[in-house]
C-alpha positions in Angstrom: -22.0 -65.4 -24.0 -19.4 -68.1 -24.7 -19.0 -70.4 -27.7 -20.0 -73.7 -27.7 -18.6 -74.4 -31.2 -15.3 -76.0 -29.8 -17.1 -78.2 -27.1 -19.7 -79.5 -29.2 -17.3 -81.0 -31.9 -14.9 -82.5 -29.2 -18.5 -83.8 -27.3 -18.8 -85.6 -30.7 -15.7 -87.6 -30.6 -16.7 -89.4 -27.6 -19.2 -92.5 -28.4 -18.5 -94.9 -25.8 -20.4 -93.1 -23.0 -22.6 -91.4 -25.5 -20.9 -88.4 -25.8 -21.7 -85.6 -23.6 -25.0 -84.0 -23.4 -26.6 -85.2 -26.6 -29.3 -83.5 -28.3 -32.5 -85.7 -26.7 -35.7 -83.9 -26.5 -36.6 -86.3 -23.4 -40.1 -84.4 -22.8 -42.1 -87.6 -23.3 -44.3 -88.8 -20.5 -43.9 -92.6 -21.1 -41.2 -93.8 -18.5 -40.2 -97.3 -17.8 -37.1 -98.2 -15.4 -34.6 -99.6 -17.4 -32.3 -102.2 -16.5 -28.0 -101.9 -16.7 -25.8 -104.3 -17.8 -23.4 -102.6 -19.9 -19.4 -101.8 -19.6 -18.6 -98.7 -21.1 -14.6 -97.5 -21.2 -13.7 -93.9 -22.2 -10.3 -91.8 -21.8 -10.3 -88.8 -19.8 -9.6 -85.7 -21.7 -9.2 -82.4 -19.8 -10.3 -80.4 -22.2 -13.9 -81.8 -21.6 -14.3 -83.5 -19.1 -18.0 -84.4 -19.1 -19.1 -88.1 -19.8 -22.5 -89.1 -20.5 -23.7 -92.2 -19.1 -26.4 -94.3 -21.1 -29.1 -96.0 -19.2 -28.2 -99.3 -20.0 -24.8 -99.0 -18.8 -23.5 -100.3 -15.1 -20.0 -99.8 -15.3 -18.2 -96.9 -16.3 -14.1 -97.2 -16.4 -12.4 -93.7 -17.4 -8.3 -93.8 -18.0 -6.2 -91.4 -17.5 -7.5 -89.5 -14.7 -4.5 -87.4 -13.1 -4.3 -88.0 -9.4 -6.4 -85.5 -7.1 -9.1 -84.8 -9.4 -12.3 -85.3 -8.3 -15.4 -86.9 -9.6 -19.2 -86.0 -9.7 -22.1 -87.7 -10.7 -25.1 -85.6 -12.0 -28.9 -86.7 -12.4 -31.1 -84.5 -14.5 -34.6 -84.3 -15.0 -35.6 -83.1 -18.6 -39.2 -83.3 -17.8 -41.8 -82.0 -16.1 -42.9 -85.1 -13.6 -41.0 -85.9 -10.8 -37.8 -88.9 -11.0 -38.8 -91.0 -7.6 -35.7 -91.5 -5.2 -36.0 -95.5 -5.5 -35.7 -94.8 -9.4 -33.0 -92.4 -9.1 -29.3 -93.8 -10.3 -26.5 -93.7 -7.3 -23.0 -95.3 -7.5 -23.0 -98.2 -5.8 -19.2 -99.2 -5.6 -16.3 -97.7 -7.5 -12.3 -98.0 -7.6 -9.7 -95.7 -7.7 -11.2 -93.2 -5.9 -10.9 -92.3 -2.0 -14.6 -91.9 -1.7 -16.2 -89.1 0.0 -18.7 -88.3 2.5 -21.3 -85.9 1.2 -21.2 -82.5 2.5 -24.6 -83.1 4.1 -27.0 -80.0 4.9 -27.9 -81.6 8.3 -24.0 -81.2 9.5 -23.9 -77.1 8.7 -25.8 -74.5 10.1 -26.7 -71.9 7.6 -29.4 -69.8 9.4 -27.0 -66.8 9.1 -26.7 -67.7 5.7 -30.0 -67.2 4.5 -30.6 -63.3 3.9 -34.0 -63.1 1.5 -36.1 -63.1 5.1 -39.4 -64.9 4.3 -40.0 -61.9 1.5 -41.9 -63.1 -2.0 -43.9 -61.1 -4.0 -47.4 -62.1 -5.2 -49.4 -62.1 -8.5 -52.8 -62.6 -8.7 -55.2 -63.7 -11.2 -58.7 -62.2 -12.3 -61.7 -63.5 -10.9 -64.4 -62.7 -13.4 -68.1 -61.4 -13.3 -70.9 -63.5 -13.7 -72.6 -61.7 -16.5 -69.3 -60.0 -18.0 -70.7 -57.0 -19.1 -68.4 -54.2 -19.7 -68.2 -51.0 -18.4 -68.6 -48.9 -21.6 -66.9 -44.9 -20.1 -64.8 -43.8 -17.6 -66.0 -44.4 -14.3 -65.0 -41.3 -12.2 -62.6 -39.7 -14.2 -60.0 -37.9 -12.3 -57.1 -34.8 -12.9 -53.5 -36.6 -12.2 -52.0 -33.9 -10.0 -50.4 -34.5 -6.6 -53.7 -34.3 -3.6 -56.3 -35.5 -5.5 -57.8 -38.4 -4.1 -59.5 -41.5 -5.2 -61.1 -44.8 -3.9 -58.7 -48.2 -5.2 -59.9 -51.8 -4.2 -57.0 -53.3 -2.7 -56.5 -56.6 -1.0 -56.5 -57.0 3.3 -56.0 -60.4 3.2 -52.9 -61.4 1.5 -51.4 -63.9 3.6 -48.5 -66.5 2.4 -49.1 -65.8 -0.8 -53.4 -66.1 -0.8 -55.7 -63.0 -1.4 -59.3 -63.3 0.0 -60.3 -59.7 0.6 -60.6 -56.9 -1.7 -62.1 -53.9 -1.1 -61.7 -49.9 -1.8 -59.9 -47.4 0.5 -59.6 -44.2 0.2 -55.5 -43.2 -1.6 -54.2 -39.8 -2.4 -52.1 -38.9 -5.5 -48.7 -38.4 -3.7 -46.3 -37.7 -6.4 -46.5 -37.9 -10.4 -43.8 -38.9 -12.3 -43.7 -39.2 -16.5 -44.4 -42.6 -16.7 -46.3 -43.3 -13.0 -48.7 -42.1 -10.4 -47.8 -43.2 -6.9 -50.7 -43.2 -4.4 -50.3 -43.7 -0.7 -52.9 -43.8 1.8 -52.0 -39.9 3.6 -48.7 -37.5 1.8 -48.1 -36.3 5.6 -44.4 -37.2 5.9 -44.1 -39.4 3.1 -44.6 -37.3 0.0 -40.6 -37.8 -0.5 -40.8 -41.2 -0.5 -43.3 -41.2 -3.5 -41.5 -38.9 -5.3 -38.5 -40.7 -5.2 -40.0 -44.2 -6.3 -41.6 -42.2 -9.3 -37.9 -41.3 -9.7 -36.9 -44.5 -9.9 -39.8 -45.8 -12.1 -39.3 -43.2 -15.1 -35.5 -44.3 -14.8 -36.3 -47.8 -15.5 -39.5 -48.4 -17.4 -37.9 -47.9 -20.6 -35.1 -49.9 -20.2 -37.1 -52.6 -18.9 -39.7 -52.4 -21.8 -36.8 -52.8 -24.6 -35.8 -55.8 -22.8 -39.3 -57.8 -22.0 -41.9 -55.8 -24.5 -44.2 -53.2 -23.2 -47.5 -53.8 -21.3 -51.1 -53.3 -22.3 -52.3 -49.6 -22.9 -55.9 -50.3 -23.1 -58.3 -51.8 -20.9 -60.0 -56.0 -21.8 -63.4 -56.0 -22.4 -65.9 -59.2 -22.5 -65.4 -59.5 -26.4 -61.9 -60.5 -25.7 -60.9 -57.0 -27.3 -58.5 -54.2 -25.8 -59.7 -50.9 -25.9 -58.0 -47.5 -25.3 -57.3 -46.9 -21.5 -58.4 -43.4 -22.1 -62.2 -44.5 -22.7 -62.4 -46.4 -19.7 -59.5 -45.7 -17.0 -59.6 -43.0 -15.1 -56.2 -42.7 -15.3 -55.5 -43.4 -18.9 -51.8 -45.2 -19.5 -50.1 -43.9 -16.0 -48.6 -46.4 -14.4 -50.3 -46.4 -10.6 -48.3 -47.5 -7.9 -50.2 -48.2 -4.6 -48.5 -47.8 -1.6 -49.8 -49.7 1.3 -49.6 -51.7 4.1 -49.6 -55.3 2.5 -51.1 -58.2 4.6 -51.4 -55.6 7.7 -48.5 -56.8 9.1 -46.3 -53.1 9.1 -48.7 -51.9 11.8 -49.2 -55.1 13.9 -45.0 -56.1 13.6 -43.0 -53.3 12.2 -42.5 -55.4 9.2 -43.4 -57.0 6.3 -43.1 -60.2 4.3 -45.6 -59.5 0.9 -42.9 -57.1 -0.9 -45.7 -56.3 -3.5 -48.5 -57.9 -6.1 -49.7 -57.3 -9.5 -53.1 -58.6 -10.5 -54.4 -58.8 -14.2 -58.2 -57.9 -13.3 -57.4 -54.3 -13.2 -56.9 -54.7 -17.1 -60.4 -55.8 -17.2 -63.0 -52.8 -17.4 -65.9 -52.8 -14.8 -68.5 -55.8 -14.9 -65.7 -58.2 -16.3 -63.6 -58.9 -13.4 -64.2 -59.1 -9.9 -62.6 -55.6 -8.2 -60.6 -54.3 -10.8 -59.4 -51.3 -11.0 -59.5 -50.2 -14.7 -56.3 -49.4 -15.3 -52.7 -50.4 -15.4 -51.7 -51.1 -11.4 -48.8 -52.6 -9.1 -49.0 -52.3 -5.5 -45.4 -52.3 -2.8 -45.7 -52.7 1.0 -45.5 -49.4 2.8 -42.6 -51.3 5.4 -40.4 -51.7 2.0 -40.7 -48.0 0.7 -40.2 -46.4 4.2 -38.0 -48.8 5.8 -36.3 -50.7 2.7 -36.3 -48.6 0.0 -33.6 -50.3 -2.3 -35.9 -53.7 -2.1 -39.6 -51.8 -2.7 -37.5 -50.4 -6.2 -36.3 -53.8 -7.2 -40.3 -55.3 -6.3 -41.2 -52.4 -8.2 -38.8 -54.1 -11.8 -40.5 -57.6 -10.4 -43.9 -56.5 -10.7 -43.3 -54.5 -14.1 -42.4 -57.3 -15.7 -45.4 -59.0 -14.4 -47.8 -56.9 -16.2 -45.8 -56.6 -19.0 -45.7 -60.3 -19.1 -49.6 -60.6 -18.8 -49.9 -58.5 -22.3 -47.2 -59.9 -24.0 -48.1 -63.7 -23.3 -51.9 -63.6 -22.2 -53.4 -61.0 -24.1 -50.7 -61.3 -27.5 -50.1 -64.6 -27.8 -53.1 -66.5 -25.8 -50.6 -68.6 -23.3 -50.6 -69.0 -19.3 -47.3 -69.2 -18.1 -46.0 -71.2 -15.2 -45.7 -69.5 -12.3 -41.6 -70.5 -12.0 -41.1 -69.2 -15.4 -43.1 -65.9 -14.8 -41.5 -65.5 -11.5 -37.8 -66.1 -13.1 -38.5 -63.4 -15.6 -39.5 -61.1 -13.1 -35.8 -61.5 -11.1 -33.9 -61.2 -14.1 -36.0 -58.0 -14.5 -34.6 -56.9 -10.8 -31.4 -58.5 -12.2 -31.0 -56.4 -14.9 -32.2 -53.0 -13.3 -29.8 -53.6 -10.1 -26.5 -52.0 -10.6 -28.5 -49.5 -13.0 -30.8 -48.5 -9.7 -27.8 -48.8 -7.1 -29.1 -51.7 -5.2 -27.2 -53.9 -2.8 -27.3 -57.5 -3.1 -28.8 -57.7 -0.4 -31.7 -56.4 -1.8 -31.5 -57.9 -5.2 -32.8 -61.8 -5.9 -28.7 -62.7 -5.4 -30.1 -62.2 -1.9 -31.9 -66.2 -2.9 -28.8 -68.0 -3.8 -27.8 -69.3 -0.1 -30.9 -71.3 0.1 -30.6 -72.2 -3.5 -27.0 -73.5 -2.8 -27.9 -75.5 0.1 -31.5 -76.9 -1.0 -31.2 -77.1 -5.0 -32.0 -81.1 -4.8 -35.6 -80.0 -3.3 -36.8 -77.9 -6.3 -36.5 -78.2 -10.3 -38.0 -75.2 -12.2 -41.3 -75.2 -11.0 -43.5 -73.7 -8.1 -43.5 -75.8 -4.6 -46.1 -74.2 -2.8 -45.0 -76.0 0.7 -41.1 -74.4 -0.4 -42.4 -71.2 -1.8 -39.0 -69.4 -0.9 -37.1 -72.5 -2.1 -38.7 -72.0 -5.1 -38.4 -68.5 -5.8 -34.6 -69.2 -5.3 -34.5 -72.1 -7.6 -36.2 -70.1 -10.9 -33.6 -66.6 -10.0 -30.1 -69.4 -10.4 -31.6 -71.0 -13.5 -32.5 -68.1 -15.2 -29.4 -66.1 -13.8 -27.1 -68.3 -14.9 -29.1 -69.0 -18.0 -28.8 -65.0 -19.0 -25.3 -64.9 -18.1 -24.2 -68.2 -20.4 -26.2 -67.3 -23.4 -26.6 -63.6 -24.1 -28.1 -61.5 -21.0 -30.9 -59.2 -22.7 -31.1 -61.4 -25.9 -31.8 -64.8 -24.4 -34.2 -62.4 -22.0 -35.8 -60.6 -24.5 -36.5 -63.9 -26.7 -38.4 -65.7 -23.7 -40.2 -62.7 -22.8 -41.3 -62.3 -26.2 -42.3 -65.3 -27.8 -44.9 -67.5 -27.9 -44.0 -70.5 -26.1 -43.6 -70.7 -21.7 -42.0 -72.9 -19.6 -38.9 -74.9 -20.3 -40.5 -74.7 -24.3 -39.6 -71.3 -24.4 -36.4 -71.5 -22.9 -35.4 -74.1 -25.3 -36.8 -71.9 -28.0 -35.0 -68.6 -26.9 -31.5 -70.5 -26.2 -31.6 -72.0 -29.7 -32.6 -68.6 -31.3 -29.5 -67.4 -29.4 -26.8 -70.1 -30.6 -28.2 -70.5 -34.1 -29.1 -74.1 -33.5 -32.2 -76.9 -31.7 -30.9 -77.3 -28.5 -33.1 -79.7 -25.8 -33.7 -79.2 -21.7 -31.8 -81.8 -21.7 -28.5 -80.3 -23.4 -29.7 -77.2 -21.2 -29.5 -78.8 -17.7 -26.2 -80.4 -18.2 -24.3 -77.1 -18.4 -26.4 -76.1 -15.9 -25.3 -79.0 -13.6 -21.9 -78.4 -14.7 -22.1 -74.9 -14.0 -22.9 -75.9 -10.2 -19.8 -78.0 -10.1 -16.9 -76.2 -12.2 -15.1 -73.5 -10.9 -11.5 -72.4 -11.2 -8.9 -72.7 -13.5 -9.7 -75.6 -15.9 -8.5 -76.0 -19.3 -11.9 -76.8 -20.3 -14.4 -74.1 -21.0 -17.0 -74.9 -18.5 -20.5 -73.3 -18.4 -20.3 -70.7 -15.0 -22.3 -68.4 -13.3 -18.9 -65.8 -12.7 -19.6 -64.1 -16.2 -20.3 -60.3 -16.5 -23.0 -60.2 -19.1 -23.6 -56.1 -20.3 -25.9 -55.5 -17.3 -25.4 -58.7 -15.4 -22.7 -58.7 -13.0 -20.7 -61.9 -12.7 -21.8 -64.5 -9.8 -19.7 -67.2 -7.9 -21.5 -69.5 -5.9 -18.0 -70.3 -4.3 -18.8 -66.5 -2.4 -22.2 -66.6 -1.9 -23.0 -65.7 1.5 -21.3 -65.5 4.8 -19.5 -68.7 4.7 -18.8 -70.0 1.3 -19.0 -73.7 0.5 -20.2 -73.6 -3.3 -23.3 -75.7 -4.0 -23.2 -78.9 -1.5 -23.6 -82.2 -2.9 -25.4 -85.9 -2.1 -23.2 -88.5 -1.1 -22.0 -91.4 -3.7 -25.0 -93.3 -2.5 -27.1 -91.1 -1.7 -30.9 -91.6 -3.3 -32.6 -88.5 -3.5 -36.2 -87.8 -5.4 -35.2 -85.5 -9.2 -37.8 -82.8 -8.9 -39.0 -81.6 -12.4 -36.5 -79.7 -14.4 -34.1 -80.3 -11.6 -31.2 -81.9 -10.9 -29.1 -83.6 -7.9 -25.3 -83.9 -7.9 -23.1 -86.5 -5.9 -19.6 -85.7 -4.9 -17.8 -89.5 -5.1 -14.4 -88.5 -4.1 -10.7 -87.6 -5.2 -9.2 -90.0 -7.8 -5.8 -92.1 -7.0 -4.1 -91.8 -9.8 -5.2 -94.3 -13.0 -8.3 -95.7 -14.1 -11.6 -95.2 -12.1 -14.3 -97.8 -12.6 -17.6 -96.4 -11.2 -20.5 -99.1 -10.9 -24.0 -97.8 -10.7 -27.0 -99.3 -9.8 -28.5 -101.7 -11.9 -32.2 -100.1 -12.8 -33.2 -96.7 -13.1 -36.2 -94.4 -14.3 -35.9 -93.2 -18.5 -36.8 -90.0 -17.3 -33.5 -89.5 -16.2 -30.3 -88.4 -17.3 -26.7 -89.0 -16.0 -23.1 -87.9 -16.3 -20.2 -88.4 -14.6 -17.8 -84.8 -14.5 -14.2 -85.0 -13.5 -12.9 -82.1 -12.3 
């Protein structure tokens, strides 16, 4: 984690542009365009870089700028509605500067460039039972040894991300670890492969419950209260991982696209919710544990943290998280158990950050159902970059754990971390400016490249096959500002002197702009 001490008290010496990233809570719904009129002069100073623009100025002259730096503009959205492209701010003329063309996404090919395959994982919610009357005893107790055999309503139906059709086949226990049962549909051939994902589950579950908070032990019944799983699982506080063939799609194609799912109706007892199973479940895609094992033990981490998230918000602290802020929590979880478990980037969530670099303008920190991948990719950079800038497993543990979601408890976790309030706003600057900086700067910029105790360092200048960094709008370019999001504009290289940029002359309150020089 760095310190911000040093930047914040030279951001406070700049008042002309308002200095850099001030601490504005900006969540209110209320927006008006605002019109710009204003001149606003600063000097450039290296050691930060990073103006703020206010939203009644026009015209912003920085002095001083040494010849072949460049200049950004960054828009972010510290809200959770969407900044319309005709509200958006865009430079509409500037001097001293040889403008630039924007790296557009239409003039680069990156099919080979985007490696995560169309793969997602899935959670699903609990339909409940008309009448809601709980099961009361065990229904069909069982002895946890490897060959016993057991009926578990599973899903056939799960199909770009929607599950329609539940019902029970017939699973064998296939290996039994300290922590897990793993049940597959026959052992012949395969018994191996169970043993070694219960293997891999007993090396990680504690690890990963220190860091997020452990899940439920007991079983939701329809007085809201959690009872002991012993009185009404069948298989008491195991673990059960259900190997199968998601979606149908390993025996039609050879294949498979739904990595795994975790559902919170099998933590409701019998007559509650609709096809539970009683008991604490996850279930990987057969195609994944035979075929791509390393990727079946990181969906394995992803859906771990699922349940455990279900317990420690839902059932603890009565809050429904969004889906981007569950889903982030889950990669970090992958993120954090990767070097631990020995798995490849390719089969970790870094395996998201071509398509993030390329499409980040499309997708804020929320859940795009028509850019489901997108989206997935979006929530893993925030949150990896967010664990790596403030404190890996503390900023982690502190969202995981609290009683806030969303952005809320980001803000909240962050400012837990520093010792301080800090806004969304303050948030997704340095996240903007950790999309932009890179190199050797005398300014301590915000960055991705940080080793973080387990977090390995990222640069987005080498992600994938052929590394650009994060591409950026044109000057001029108008694009929408998704919630929580942000779009950057590369104007061009400085001449030497004063640059005068002049924006446009009305623009949505919602958001928030700043001009880096780097």
């Amino acid at each position: 984690m760095r310190n911000f001490a040093r930047a914040f008290a030279l951001l406070a010496s700049s008042s002309l542009l308002l200095a850099s990233c001030s601490e504005i809570d900006g969540q209110d719904d209320g927006f008006s365009v605002v019109s710009a009129t204003e001149t606003s002069s600063v000097s450039f100073n290296s050691a930060h870089p990073v103006f703020q623009v206010s939203p009644t100025t026009r015209t912003v002259v920085i002095d001083g700028v040494e010849q072949g730096a460049r200049v950004f503009v960054a828009r972010v959205n510290p809200t959770s509605y969407a900044v319309s492209a005709d509200t958006a701010r865009f430079v509409e003329s500037s001097s001293g500067i040889a403008r630039e063309s924007a790296r557009s996404v239409s003039g680069v090919s990156f099919v080979e460039e985007i490696f995560d395959d169309g793969i997602y994982g899935v959670t699903v919610d609990a339909e409940f039972e008309p009448s809601r009357a709980a099961a009361t005893s065990v229904s069909g107790s069982i002895s946890v040894s490897e060959g016993v055999s057991r009926g578990i309503v599973v899903d056939h139906a799960i199909s770009n991300g929607s599950v329609s059709d539940f019902y029970a086949e017939n699973f064998v226990i296939s290996a039994v670890g300290e922590n897990c049962i793993v049940w597959m549909k026959s052992t012949s051939g395969a018994v191996y492969r169970a043993r070694a994902i219960a293997e891999k589950f007993d090396a990680m579950c504690g690890f990963i419950r220190e860091s997020f908070g452990d899940e439920c032990d007991g079983i939701l019944t329809s007085a809201g209260s959690c009872v002991p799983a012993g009185g009404i699982s069948a298989t008491g506080t195991f673990v059960n991982i259900v190997v199968y063939d998601i979606g149908g799609d390993y025996v039609s194609t050879g294949s498979g696209s739904i990595a795994g799912y975790f559902s919170s109706k099998d933590f409701y007892a019998e007559g509650i919710a609709k096809n539970t199973n009683a008991g604490k479940y996850i279930y990987i895609d057969e195609y994944f544990v035979m075929s791509r094992f390393e990727l079946a033990v990181s969906t394995l981490a992803h859906e771990f943290q699922h349940m455990i998230h279900f317990y420690q918000k839902t059932v603890l602290r009565g809050v429904k998280s969004e889906l981007w802020f569950n889903e982030m929590l889950s990669m970090l979880c992958e993120d954090l158990i990767q070097d631990k478990m020995g798995i490849s980037d390719s089969n970790s969530p870094k395996n998201r950050l071509p398509r993030f670099i390329r499409d980040y303008s499309d997708c804020g920190l929320e859940f795009r159902s028509e850019l489901t991948l997108l989206s997935y990719s979006a929530s893993y950079a925030f949150g990896a970059w967010l664990a790596r800038e403030f404190g890996g497993i503390a900023v982690i543990g502190e969202m995981a754990k609290n009683a806030l979601t969303g952005m809320k408890s980001v803000t909240a976790a962050v400012g837990t971390v520093l010792g301080r309030d800090v806004s969304a706003e303050w948030i997704l600057c340095q996240y903007a400016q950790a999309c932009v900086f890179n190199g050797e700067m005398e300014y301590d910029y915000p960055t991705f490249n940080q080793h973080e105790g387990a977090l390995s360092a990222i640069d987005l200048w080498k992600v994938g096959s052929r590394p650009t960094g994060p591409l950026f709008l044109g000057a001029s370019d108008r694009h929408e500002i998704r919630p929580f999001g942000m779009t950057i504009s590369e104007v061009g290289v400085v001449e030497g002197g004063s640059v005068l940029l002049s924006l446009n002359s009305e623009g949505s309150s919602a958001q928030e702009v700043f001009v880096f020089v780097k």
